[in-house]
VOGU-3710 file (C-alpha; in Angstrom, 3 decimals, decimal comma):
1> xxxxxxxxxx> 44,986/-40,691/37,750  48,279/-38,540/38,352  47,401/-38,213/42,242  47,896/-41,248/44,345  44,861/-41,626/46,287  43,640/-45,660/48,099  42,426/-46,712/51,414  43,277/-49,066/53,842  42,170/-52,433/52,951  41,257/-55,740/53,786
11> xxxxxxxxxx> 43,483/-58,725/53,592  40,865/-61,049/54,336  41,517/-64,699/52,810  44,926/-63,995/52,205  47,884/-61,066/52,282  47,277/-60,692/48,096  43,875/-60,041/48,306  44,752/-56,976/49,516  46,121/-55,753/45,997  42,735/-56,789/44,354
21> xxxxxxxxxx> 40,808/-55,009/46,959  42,664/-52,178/46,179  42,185/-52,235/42,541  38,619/-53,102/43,024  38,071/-50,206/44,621  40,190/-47,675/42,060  43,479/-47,123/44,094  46,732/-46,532/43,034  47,946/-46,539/46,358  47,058/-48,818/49,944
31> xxxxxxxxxx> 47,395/-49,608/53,416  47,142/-52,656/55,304  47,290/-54,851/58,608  50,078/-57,053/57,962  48,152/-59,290/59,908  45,166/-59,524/63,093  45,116/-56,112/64,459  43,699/-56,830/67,444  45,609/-59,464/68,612  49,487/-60,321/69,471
41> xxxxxxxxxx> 50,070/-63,115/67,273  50,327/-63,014/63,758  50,202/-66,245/60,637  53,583/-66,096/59,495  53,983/-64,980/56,282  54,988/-68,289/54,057  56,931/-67,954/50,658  54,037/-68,302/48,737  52,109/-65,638/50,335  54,937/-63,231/49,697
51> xxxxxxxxxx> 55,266/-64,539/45,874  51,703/-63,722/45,346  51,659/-60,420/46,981  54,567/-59,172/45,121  53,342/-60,749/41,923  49,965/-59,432/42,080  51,400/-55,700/42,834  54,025/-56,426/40,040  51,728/-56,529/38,211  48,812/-54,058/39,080
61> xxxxxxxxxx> 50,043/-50,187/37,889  50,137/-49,213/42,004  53,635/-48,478/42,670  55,377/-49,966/45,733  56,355/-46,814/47,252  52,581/-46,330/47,698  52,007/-49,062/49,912  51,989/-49,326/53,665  52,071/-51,220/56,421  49,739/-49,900/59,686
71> xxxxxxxxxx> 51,231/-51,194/62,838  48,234/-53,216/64,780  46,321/-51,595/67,317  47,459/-53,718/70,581  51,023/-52,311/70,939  51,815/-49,077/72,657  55,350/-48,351/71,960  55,748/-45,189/74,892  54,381/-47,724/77,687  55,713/-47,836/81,031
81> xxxxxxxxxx> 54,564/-51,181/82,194  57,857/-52,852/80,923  55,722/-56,017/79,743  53,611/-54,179/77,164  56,878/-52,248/76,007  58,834/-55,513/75,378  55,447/-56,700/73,739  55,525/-53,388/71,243  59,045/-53,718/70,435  58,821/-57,088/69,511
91> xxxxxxxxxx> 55,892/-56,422/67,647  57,510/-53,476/65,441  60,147/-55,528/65,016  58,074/-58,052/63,477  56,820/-55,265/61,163  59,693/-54,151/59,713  60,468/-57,664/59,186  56,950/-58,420/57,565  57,494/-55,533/55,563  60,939/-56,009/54,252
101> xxxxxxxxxx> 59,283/-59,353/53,287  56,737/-58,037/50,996  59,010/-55,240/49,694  56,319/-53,011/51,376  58,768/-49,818/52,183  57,269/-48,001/55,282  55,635/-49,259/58,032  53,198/-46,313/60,467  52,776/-46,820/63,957  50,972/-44,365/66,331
111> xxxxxxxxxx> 52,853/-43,016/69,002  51,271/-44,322/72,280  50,131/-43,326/75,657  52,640/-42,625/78,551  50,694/-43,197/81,062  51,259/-41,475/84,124  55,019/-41,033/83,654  54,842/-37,678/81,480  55,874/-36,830/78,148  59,564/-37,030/78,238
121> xxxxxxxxxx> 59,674/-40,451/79,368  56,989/-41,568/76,787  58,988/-40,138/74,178  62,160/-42,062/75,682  60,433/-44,972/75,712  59,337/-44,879/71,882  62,977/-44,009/70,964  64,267/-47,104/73,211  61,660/-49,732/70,986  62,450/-47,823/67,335
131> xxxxxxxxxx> 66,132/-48,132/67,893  65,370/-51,745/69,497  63,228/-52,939/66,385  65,717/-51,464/63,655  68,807/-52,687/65,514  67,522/-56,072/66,613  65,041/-57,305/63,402  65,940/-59,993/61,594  65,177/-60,399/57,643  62,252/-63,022/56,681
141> xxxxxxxxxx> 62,982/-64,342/53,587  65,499/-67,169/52,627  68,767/-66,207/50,353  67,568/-68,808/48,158  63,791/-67,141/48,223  65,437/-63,422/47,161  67,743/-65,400/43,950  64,164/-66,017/42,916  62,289/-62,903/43,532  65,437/-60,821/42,090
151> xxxxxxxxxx> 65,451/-63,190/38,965  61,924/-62,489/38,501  62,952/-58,436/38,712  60,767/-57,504/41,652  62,387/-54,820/43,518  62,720/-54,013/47,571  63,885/-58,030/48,081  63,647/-57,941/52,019  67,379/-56,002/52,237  66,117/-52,717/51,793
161> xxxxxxxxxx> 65,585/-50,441/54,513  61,876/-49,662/56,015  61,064/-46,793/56,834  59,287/-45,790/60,045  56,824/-43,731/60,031  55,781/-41,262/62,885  52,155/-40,544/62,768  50,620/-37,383/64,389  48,219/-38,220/67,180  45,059/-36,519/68,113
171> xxxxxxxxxx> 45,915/-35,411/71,847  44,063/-37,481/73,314  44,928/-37,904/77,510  48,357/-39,188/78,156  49,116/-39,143/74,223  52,316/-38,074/73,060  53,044/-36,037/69,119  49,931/-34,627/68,717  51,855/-31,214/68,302  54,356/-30,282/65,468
181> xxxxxxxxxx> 56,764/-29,292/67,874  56,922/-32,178/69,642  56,900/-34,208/66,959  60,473/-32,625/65,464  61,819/-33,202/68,978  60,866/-36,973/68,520  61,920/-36,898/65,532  65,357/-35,171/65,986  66,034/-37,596/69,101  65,169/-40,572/67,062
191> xxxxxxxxxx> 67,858/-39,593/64,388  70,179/-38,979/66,669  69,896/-42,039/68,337  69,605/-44,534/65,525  71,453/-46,748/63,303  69,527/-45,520/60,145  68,369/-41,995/60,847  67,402/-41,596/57,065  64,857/-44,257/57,900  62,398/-41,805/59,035
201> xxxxxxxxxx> 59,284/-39,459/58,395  55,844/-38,362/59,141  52,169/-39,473/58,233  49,949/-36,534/58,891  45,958/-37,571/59,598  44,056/-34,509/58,624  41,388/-35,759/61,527  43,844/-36,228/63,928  45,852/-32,214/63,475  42,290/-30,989/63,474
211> xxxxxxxxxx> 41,484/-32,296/67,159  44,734/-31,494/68,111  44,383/-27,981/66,907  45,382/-27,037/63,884  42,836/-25,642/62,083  42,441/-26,967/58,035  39,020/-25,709/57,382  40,633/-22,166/55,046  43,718/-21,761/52,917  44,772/-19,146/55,949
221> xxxxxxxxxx> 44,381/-21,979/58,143  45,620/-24,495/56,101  49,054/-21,961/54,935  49,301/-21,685/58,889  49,683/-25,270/59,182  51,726/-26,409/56,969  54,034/-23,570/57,428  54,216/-24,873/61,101  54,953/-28,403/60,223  57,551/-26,707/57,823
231> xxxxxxxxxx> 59,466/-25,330/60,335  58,872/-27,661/63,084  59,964/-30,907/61,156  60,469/-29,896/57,840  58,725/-31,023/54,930  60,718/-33,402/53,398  60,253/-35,882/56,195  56,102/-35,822/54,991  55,642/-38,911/53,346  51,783/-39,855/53,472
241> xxxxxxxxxx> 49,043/-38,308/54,255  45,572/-39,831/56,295  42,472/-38,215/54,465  40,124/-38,133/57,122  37,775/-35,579/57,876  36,730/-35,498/61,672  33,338/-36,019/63,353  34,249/-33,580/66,501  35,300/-29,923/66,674  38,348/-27,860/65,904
251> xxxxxxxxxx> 40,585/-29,151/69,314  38,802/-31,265/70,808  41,324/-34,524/70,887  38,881/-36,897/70,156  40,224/-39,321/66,846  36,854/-40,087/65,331  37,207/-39,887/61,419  33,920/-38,867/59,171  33,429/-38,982/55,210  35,556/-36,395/53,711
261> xxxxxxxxxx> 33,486/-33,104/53,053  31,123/-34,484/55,637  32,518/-33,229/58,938  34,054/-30,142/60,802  36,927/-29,663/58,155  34,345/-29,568/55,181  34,601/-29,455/51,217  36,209/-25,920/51,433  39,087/-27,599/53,212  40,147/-30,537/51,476
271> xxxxxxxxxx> 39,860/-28,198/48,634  42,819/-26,279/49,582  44,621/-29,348/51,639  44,619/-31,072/48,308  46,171/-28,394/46,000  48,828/-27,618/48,443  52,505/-28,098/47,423  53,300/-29,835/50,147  50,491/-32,654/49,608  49,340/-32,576/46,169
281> xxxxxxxxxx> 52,481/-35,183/45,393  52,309/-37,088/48,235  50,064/-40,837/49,212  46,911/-40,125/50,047  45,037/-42,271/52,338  41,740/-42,570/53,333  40,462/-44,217/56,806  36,992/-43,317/56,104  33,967/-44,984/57,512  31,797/-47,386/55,235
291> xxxxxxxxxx> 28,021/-46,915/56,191  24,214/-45,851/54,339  26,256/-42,139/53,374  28,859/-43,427/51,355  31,038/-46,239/51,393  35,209/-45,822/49,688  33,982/-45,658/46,311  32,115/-42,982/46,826  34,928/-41,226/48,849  37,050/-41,632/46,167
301> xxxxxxxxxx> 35,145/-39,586/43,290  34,588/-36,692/45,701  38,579/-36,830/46,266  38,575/-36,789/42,266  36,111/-34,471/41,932  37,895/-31,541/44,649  40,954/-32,251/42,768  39,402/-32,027/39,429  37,810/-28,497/40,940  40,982/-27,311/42,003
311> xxxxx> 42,685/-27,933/39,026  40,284/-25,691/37,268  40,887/-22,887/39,754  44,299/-22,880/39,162  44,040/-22,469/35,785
//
């Protein structure tokens, strides 16, 4: 498989399992909850979880750099009830730190709600917990734990820099970055402002830029896109991609993901999303729904099978 194409998966019974899930499934590249994502405290990680993890991955033929971290689903990092923001700092910051852990290098967080404050201040308010979180984390593995996992030759031994990444939202009410534009600005203020500015890029959901707007069912619409998010944020800051198709209409904001093929952006458009310079070498994954139609499997050989279509085309 010369694409790298996964899910998000489980790490039920353990952080490792989520390498055999993957592999179970056919991926050469995840995601995962680092830990409950619908709650605010999390199992530490212990050194033997973090020795299994990397050894299993070692192991497997998925490269690290196509693995992810998703941040849980509790913080909102653009709050302004100054509770919840301390709460979603803290939380990134365990992140990063989880991440760095499991040589894991990006971690993606959505973008939050501002409430009734308005844009600018949301946006000020994610830039205040990023910088917070990279300034303020601190590593998670003993000196004498990283002798042993650098003897071993595993690589990304909890020094190495995470990488946050920004993902586009879906525009729902109060949301901020569902628009290219907006999402450079973020972007361009975060660099400015931080300690690591080369610590940062983009995930781009497919379902979410289609509720937002942008329209990925053609190659015009898809060239239009891209083009956009060329010159709005450039495209070397697109590191991932979410493969979702969408349930709900061109614009309508709402962030419910379908089967891809099966929704609004259809076959026609993940043909052309997925032989498109700017995505054919990047991560792609899936968030799809597991139900009677199809469960990831199944997603994955009609992935294969546009690629193996448009492969043909181009020839």
């Amino acid at each position: 498989m010369n694409f790298r194409i996964g899910f998000h998966v489980s790490i039920s019974g353990g952080i490792s399992n989520s390498v055999d899930n993957a592999l179970k499934i056919g991926c050469n590249a995840f995601q995962i909850f680092s830990r409950n994502p619908r709650g605010w405290t999390a199992k530490p990680l212990l050194d033997d979880d973090v020795e299994s993890f990397r050894t299993k991955l070692n192991e497997s033929k998925i490269n690290r750099d196509s693995t992810f971290v998703h941040m849980p689903y509790l913080p909102n990092l653009s709050s302004s009830d100054r509770k919840l923001h301390k709460k979603s700092t803290d939380t990134l910051m365990e992140e990063i730190r989880r991440c760095g852990s499991l040589g894991i290098p990006y971690v993606i967080l959505h973008l939050g709600k501002h409430g009734t404050k308005g844009k600018e201040y949301g946006i000020n308010q994610l830039e205040k917990a990023c910088n917070s979180a990279i300034k303020n984390y601190q590593r998670g593995l003993s000196s004498a734990f990283v002798a042993k996992m650098k003897k071993k030759g595993y690589g990304g031994i909890d020094d190495e820099c995470v990488m946050i990444i920004l993902e586009n939202s879906a525009g729902g009410k109060n949301s901020i970055g569902s628009k290219f534009e907006e999402l450079g600005l973020i972007l361009d203020s975060l660099k400015s402002s931080s300690s690591r500015p080369k610590s940062l890029g983009i995930c781009l959901d497919t379902c979410h830029a289609f509720a937002a707007g942008y329209d990925l069912r053609t190659k015009e619409g898809v060239n239009e896109t891209l083009d956009k998010f060329r010159s709005e944020i450039g495209l070397s800051y697109l590191k991932v991609i979410h493969l979702n198709d969408s349930k709900d209409t061109l614009n309508s904001n709402r962030d419910r993901h379908e089967h891809i093929g099966l929704g609004k952006i259809g076959k026609e458009g993940f043909k052309v999303i997925l032989k498109h310079e700017a995505i054919r070498n990047l991560p792609l994954i899936m968030e799809t729904p597991i139900d009677k139609r199809r469960n990831d499997p199944d997603n994955i050989k009609v992935v294969l099978k546009l690629l193996n279509n448009t492969k043909k085309r181009k020839r």
